[in-house]
C-alpha positions as CSV (number, residue, x, y, z in Angstrom):
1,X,128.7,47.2,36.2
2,X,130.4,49.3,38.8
3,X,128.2,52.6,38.3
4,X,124.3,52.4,38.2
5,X,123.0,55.2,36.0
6,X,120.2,56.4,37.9
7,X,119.9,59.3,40.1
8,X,117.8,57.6,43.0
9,X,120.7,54.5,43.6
10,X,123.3,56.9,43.4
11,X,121.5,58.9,46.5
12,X,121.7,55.9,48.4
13,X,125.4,55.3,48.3
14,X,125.8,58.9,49.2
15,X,126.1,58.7,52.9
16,X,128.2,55.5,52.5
17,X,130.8,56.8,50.0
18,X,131.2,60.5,51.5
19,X,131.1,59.6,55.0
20,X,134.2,57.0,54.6
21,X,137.7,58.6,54.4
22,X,139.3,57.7,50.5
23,X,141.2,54.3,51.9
24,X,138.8,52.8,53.5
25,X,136.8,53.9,50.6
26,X,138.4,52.0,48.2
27,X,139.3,49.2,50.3
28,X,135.2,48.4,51.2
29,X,134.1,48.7,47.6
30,X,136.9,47.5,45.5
31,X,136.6,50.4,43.6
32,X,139.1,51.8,41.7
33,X,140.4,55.4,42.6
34,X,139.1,57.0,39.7
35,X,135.8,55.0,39.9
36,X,134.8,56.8,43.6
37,X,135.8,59.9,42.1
38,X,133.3,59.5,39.2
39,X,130.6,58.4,42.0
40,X,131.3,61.9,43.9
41,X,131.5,63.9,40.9
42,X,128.1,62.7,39.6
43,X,126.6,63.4,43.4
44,X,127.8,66.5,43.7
45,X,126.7,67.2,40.4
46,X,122.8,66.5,41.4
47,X,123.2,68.5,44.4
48,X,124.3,71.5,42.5
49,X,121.3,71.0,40.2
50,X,118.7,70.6,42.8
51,X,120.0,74.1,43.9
52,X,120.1,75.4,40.4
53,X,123.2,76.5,40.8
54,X,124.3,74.7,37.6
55,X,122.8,76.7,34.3
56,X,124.9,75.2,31.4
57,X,122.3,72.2,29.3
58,X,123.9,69.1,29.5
59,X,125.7,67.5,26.8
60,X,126.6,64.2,25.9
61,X,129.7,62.4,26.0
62,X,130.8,58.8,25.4
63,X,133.4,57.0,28.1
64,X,134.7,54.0,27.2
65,X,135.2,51.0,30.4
66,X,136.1,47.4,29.8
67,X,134.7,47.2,26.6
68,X,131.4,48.7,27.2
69,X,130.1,52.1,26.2
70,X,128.2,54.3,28.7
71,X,126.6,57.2,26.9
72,X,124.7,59.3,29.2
73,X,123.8,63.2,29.7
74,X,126.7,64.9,31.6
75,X,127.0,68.7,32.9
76,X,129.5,70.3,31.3
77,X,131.4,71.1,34.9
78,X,130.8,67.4,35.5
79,X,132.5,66.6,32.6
80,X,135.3,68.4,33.1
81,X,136.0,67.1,36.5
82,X,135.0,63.2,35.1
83,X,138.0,63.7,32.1
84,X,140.6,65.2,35.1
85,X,140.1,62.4,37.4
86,X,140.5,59.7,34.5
87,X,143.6,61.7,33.6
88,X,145.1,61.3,36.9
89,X,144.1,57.5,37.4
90,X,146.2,57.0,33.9
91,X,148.9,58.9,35.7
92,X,148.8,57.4,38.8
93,X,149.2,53.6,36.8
94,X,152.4,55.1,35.4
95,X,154.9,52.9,36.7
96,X,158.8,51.7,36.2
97,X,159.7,48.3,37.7
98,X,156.5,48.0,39.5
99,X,157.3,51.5,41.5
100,X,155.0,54.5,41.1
101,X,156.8,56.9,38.4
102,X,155.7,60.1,40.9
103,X,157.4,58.4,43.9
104,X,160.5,57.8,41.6
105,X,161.0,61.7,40.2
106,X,160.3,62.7,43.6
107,X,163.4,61.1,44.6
108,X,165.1,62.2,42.5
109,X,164.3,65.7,42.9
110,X,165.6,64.7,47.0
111,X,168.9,63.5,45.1
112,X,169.3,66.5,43.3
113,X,168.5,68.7,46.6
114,X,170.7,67.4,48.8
115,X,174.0,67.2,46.0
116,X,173.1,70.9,45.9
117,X,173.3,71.7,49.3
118,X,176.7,69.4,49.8
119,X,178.0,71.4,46.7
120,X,179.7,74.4,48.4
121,X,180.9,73.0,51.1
122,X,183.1,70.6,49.1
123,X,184.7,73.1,48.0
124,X,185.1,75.5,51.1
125,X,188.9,75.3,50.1
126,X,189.2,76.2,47.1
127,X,186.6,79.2,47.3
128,X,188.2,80.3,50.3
129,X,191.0,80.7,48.0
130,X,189.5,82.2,44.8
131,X,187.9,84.9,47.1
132,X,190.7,84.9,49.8
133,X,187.7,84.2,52.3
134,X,188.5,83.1,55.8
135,X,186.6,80.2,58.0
136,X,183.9,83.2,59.2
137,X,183.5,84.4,55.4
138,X,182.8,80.8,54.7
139,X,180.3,80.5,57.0
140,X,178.2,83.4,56.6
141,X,177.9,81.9,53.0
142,X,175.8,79.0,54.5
143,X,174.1,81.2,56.9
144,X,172.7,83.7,54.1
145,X,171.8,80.4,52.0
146,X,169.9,78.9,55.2
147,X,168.3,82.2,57.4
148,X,166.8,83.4,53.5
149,X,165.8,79.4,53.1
150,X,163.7,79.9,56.8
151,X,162.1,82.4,56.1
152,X,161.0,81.9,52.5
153,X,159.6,78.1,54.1
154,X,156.6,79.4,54.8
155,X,155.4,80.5,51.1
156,X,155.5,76.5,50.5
157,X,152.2,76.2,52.8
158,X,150.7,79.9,50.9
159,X,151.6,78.2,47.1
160,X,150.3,74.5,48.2
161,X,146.3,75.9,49.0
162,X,146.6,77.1,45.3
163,X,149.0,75.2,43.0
164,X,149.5,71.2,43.0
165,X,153.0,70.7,44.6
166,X,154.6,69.0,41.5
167,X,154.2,72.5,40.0
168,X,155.6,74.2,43.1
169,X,158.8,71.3,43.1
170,X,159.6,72.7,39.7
171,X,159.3,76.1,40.3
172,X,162.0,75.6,43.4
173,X,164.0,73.6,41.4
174,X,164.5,75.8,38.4
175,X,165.1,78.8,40.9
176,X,167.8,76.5,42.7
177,X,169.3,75.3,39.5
178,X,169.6,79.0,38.5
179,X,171.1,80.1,41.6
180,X,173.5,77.2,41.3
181,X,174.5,78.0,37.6
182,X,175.4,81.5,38.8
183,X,177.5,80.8,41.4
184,X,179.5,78.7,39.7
185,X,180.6,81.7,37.2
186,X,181.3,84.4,39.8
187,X,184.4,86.2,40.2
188,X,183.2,88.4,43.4
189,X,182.7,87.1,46.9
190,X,179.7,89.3,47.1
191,X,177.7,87.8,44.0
192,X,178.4,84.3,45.3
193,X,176.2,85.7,48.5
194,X,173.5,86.9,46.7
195,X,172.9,83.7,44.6
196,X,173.5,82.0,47.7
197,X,170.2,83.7,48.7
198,X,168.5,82.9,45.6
199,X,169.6,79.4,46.6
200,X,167.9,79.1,49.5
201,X,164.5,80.5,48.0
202,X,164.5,77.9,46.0
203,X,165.1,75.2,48.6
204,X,162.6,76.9,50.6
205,X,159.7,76.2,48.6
206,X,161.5,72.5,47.8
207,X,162.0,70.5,50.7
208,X,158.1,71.4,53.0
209,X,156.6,70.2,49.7
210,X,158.7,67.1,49.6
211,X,157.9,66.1,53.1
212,X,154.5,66.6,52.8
213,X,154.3,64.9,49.4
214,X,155.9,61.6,51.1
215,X,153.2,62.1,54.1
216,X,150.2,61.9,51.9
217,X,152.0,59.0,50.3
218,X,152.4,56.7,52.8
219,X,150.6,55.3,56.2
220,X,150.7,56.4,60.1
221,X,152.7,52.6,60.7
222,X,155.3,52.8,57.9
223,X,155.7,56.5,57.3
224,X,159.3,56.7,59.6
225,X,160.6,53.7,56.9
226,X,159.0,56.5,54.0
227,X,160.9,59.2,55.5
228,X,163.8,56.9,56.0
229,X,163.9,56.0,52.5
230,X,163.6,59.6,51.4
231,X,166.4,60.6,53.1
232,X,168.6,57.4,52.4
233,X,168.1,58.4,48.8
234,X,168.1,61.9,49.4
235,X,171.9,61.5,51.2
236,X,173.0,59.5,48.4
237,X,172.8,62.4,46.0
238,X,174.3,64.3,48.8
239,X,177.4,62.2,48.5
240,X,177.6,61.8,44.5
241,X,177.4,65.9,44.8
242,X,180.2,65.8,47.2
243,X,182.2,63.8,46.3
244,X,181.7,65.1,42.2
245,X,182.2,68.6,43.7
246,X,185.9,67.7,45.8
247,X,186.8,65.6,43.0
248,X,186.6,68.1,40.2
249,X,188.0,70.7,42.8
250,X,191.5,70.2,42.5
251,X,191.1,70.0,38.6
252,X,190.6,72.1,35.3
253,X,188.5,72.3,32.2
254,X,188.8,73.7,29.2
255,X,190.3,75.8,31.0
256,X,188.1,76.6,33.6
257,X,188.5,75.6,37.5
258,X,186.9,72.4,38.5
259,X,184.9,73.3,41.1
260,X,182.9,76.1,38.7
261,X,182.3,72.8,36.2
262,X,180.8,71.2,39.1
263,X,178.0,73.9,39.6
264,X,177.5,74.2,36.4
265,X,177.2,70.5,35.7
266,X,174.5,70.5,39.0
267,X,172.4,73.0,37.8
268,X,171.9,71.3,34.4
269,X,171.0,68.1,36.2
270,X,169.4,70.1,38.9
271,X,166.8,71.4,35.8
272,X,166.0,68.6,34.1
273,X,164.9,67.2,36.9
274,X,162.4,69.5,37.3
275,X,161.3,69.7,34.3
276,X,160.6,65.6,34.7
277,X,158.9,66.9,37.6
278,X,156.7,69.6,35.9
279,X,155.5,66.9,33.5
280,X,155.1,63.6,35.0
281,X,154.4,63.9,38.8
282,X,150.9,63.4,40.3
283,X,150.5,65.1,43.8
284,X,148.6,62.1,46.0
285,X,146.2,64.7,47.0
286,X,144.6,64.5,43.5
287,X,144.5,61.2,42.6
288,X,141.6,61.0,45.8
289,X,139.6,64.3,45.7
290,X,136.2,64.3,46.5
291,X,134.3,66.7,44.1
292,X,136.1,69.9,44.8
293,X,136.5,71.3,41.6
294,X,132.7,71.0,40.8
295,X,131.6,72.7,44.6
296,X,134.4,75.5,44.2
297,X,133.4,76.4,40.3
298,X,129.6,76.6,41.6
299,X,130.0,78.3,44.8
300,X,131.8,81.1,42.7
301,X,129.1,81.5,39.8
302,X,129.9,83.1,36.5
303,X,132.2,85.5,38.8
304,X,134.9,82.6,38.8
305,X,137.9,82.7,36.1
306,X,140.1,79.6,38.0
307,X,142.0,81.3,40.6
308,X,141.5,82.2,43.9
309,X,141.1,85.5,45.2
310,X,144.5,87.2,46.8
311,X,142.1,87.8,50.1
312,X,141.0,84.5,50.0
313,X,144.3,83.1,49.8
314,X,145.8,85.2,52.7
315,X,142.8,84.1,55.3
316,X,143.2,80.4,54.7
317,X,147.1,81.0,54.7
318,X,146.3,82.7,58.3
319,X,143.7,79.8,59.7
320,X,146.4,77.1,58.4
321,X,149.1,79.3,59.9
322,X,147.3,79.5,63.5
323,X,146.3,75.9,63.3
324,X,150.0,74.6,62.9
325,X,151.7,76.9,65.3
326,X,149.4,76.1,68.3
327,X,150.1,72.6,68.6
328,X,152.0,72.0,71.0
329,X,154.1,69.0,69.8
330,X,154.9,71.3,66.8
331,X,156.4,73.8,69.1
332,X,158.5,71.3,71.1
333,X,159.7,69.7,67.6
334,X,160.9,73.0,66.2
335,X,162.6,73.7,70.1
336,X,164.9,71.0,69.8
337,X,164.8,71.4,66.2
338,X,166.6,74.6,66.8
339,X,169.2,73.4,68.9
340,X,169.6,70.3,67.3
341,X,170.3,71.4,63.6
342,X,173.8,73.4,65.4
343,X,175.6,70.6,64.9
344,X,174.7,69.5,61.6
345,X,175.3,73.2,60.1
346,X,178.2,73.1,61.7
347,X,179.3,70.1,60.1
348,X,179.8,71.7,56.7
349,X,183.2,72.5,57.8
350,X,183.8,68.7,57.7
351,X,185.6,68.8,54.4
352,X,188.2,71.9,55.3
353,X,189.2,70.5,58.4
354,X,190.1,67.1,57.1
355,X,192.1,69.4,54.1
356,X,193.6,71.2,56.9
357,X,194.5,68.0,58.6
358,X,196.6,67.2,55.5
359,X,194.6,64.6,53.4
360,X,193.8,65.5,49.8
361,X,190.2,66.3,47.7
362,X,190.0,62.6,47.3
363,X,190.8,61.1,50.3
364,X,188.7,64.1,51.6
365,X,186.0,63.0,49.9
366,X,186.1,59.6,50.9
367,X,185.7,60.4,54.3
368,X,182.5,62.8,54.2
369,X,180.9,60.1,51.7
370,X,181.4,56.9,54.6
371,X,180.0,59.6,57.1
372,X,177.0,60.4,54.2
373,X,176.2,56.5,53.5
374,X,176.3,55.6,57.7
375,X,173.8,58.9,58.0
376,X,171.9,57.7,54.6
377,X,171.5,54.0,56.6
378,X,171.1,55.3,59.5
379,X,167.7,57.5,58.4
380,X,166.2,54.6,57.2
381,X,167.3,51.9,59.9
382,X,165.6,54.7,62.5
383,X,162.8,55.4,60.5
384,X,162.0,51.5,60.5
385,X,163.3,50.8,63.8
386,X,160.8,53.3,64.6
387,X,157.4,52.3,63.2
388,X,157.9,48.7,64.7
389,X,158.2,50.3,67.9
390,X,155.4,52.4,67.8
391,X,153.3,49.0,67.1
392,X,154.0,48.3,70.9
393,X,154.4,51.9,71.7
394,X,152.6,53.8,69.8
395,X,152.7,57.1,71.6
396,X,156.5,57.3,72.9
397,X,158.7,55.5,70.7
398,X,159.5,58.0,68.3
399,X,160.3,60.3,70.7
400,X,162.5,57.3,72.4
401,X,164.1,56.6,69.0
402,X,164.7,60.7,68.8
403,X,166.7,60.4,72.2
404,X,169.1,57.7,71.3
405,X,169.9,59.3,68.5
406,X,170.7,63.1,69.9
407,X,172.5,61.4,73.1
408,X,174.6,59.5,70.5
409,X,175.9,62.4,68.8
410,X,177.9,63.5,72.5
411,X,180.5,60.8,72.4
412,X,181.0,60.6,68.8
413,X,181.7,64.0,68.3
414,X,184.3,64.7,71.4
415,X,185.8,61.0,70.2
416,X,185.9,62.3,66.3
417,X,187.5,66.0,67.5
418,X,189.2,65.3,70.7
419,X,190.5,61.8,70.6
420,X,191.8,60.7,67.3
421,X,195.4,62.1,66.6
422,X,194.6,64.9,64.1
423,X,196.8,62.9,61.1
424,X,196.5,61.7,57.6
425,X,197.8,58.0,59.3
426,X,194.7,58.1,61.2
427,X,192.7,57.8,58.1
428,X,191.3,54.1,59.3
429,X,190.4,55.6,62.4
430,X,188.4,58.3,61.1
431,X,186.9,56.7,58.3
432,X,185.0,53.9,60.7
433,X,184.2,56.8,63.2
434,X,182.4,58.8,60.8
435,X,180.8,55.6,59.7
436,X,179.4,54.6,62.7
437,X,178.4,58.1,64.2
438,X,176.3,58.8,60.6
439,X,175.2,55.6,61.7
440,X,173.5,56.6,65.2
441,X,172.8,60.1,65.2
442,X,170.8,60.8,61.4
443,X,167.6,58.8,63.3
444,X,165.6,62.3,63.8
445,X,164.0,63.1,60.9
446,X,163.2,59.9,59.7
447,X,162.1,58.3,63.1
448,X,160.5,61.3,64.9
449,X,160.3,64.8,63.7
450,X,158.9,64.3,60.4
451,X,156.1,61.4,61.0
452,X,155.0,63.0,64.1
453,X,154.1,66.2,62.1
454,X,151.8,64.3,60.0
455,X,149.8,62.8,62.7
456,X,149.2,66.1,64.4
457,X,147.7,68.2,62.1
458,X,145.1,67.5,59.4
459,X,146.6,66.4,56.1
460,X,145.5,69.9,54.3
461,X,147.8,71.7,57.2
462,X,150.7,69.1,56.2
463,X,153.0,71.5,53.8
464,X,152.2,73.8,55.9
465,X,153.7,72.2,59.3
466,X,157.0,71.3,57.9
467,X,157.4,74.9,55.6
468,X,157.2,76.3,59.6
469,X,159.6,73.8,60.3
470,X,161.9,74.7,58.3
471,X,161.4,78.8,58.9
472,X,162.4,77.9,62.4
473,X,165.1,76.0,62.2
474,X,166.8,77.1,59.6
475,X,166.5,80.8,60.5
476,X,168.2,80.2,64.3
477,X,170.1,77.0,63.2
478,X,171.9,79.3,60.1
479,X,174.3,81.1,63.2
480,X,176.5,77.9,63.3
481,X,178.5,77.8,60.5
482,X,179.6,81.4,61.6
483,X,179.9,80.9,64.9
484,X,181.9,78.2,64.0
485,X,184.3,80.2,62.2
486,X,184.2,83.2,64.4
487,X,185.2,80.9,67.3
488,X,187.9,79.6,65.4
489,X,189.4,82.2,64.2
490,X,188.9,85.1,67.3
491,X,189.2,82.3,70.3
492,X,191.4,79.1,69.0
493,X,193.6,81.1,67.0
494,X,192.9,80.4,63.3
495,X,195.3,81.9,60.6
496,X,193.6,81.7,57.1
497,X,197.0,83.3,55.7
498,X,199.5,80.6,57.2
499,X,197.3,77.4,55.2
500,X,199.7,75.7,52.9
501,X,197.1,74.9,49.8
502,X,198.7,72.1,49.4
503,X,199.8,70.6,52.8
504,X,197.2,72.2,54.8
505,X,197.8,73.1,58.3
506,X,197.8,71.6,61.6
507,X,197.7,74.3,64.1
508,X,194.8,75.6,61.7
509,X,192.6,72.0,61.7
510,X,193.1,71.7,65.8
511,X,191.6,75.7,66.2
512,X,188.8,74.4,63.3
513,X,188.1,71.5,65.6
514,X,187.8,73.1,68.6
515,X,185.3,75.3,67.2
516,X,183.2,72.5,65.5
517,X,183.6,70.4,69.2
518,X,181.6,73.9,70.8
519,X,179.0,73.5,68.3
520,X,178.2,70.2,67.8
521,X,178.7,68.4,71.9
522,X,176.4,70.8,74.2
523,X,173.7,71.2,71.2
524,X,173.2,67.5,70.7
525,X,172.7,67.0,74.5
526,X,170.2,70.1,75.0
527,X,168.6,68.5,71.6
528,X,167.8,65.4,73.7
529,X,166.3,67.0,77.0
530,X,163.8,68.8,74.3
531,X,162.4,66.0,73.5
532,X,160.8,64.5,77.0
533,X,157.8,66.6,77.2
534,X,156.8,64.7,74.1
535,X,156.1,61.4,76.3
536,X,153.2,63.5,77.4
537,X,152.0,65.9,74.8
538,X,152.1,64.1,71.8
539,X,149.0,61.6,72.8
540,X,147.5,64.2,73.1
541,X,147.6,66.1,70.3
542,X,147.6,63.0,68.0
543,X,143.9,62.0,69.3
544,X,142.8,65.6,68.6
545,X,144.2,65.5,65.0
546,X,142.2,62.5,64.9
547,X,138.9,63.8,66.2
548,X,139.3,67.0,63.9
549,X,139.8,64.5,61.1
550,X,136.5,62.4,61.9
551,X,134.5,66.3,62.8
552,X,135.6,66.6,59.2
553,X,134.1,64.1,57.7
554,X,131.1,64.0,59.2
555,X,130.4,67.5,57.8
556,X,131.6,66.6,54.2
């Protein structure tokens, strides 16, 4: 029997099975998940009890495993930790195919994400002709949407140190879906910006507690092919949402244009996604915890009602807060993060130019989706590429991997702009160019930036580390896609009145190019000087996240 029922064994195993981190708990004993946390529950249980802080009378309750009946005398806080943990192992079995149902909505929540965000810019056209919006109009559309989404990143780290993060996934995407659903029916350029806003809220609180979900999920050696997945996944969404959203563009139904269907159609995805979320999701945190529920519901007495105090939450918002922005790696990261995510907001002007250019919403489409599946490969080639490397080199081959990638973007995007005769019989050309360049330059995230967070930081600081990620970047990076247009239009010479709708315009697409080629060729290069100090600094902090991690433990 896997649990002795007597008070003075289970003090000798209490050193062995608090001391040991919850994998190499698990993998010592053979215990299953929800068997350790029983252990711990009862332990911390006794120590409560030996301080008299527990004054319910026990009770008894019956628990059923393998075939054999255990009745024994329980507190009633035990209990009710005891029941949550075997609720959680039964979720945490849940599976389809032999793959974790949690790791399978979570996808699909990334799917969902990135359609939305490809959603707009698929239809730059034909909003910039419903509102009669120019290039710079466009853009300040995307930058509303991204600066609001930086700084609303951070709440994801204040909402994870109270509320489980499939909860907080929901919550962003039902604000998202919202924000989508009402753009989709406005009829004034300035209502579009404010659900714009609302958009990026949502994302906000989305994406920090995505990455940090697939952290906690997988291992230091394979978390670049986790990340890699994530985002192979996550770009495939972005494609079937932009290539839905161009498609439908040109269209109507029922009488109503095609690209307001589109929206609409998102957003109802976009929520029943989260509702899947809401219900069925277990955050990896909680299938492992070690006895927290019974310390925190004793240490606050009868005085406790199940939520934490807004002071409370504020000062450990604050410690995390000053524990993430002093690392230097961190600071580095979001540096070249900065510069780096230029480009790609500039890239949402993808779809006009090639419009411009001539081709049509399918052909259109086409394009952006081979550049979507080469980045979608290309995240999860890096990722992997990655974590075999760091085998060998285990402190500098991300950041090597990071390099490649940044440097790559230079010649693809002056070949892409500069080179290729700006015509629909240069489709070939273009459609293996985009290819290949999503191929090389989409390594980043998947290779670098995103496992090198998690080794840096403790895992309760995880959310926390990307939602400042995100603030950064996408509060500086949001400038592009107006710069982009404002270049355009007040130094290359772009007319918004002289596009034929249907025929585009060349003069146009060559001053649209020349803007994108400003933002995209000196950002990727400064992006890959940012990244050398890391050859020396990440070491560094690494083996300190470590140390913290083992202080930890030996305190537990």
């Amino acid at each position: 029997m896997w649990f002795e029922d007597t008070h003075a064994e289970l003090r000798m195993q209490e050193d062995r099975y608090t001391r040991l981190n919850t994998y190499a708990r698990r993998k010592a004993t053979g215990l299953q998940p929800y068997e350790v946390n029983m252990i711990g529950t009862e332990l911390q249980c006794m120590k409560l009890k030996e301080r008299h802080r527990l004054k319910e009378e026990p009770v008894y309750r019956s628990f059923l495993f393998g075939g054999s009946i255990i009745v024994k005398p329980i507190n009633i806080a035990c209990y009710t930790e005891f029941a949550a943990n075997l609720a959680l192992f039964e979720a945490e079995t849940a599976q389809i195919f032999g793959v974790s149902l949690s790791l399978i909505l979570i996808n699909l929540a990334a799917i969902m994400e990135r359609a939305d965000e490809n959603l707009l810019p698929s239809v730059y056209k034909e909003v910039s002709e419903a509102f009669n919006a120019g290039p710079s109009d466009l853009g300040y559309l995307t930058f509303i949407r991204n600066f609001v989404q930086g700084l609303s990143s951070p709440l994801a780290g204040i909402l994870v140190i109270n509320y489980d993060r499939p909860t907080i996934l929901a919550m962003g995407t039902f604000c998202w879906a919202l924000s989508t659903a009402a753009v989709g029916v406005c009829h004034d350029f300035l209502q579009v910006a404010f659900w714009r806003a609302i958009n990026g809220f949502g994302l906000a609180i989305v994406i920090p507690a995505l990455q940090s979900f697939i952290a906690d999920s997988y291992k230091d050696g394979v978390r670049g092919t986790g990340f890699g997945l994530l985002s192979l996944i996550g770009n495939l969404g972005g494609i079937g949402g932009g290539v839905l959203a161009t498609v439908m563009a040109g269209k109507q139904f029922w009488g109503i244009q095609g690209w307001r269907c589109a929206f609409i159609l998102m957003a109802a995805l976009s929520a029943l996604i989260g509702f899947l979320v809401l219900l069925y999701v277990v955050d990896p945190r909680k299938r492992f915890p070690i006895t927290h529920a019974a310390s925190e519901s004793s240490d606050r007495d009868d005085s406790y009602k199940g939520s934490t105090s807004l002071s409370s939450i504020w000062m450990d918002s604050w410690a995390a807060t000053k524990a993430v922005i002093k690392v230097k790696t961190f600071q580095i990261i979001v540096l070249q993060g900065i510069i780096g995510s230029l480009p790609w907001t500039a890239m949402v002007f993808f779809t006009m130019w090639f419009e411009l250019i001539g081709f049509d919403n399918n052909t259109s489409a086409t394009l952006l989706s081979l550049f979507a599946i080469g980045c979608a490969i290309g995240s999860f080639i890096g990722g992997s590429i990655a974590d075999q490397l760091s085998q060998v080199y285990p402190h500098s081959a991300r950041v090597m991997c990071a390099q490649f990638s940044a440097f790559m973007g230079i010649p693809f995007s002056w070949f892409l702009l500069k080179v290729i005769p700006q015509s629909v019989s240069s489709f070939l050309t273009f459609s293996v160019t985009l290819f290949i360049m999503g191929l090389t330059i989409s390594w980043n995230g998947a290779a670098a930036n995103a496992p090198m967070f998690a080794e840096v930081v403790p895992v309760k600081h995880r959310t926390m580390i990307y939602a400042f990620d995100r603030a950064f970047e996408g509060s500086f990076s949001s400038i592009a896609a107006p710069l982009v247009g404002i270049l355009s239009e007040k130094m290359f010479g772009y007319n918004s009145k002289s596009v034929d709708s249907l025929k585009g315009s060349s003069p146009e697409a060559l001053a649209l190019s020349k803007g994108l080629l400003s933002m995209m060729v000196v950002p990727f290069g400064l992006c890959c000087l940012c990244y050398t100090p890391l050859y020396y600094i990440f070491k560094r902090d690494r083996e300190n996240a470590r140390m913290l991690a083992v202080k930890e433990e030996e305190m537990m």
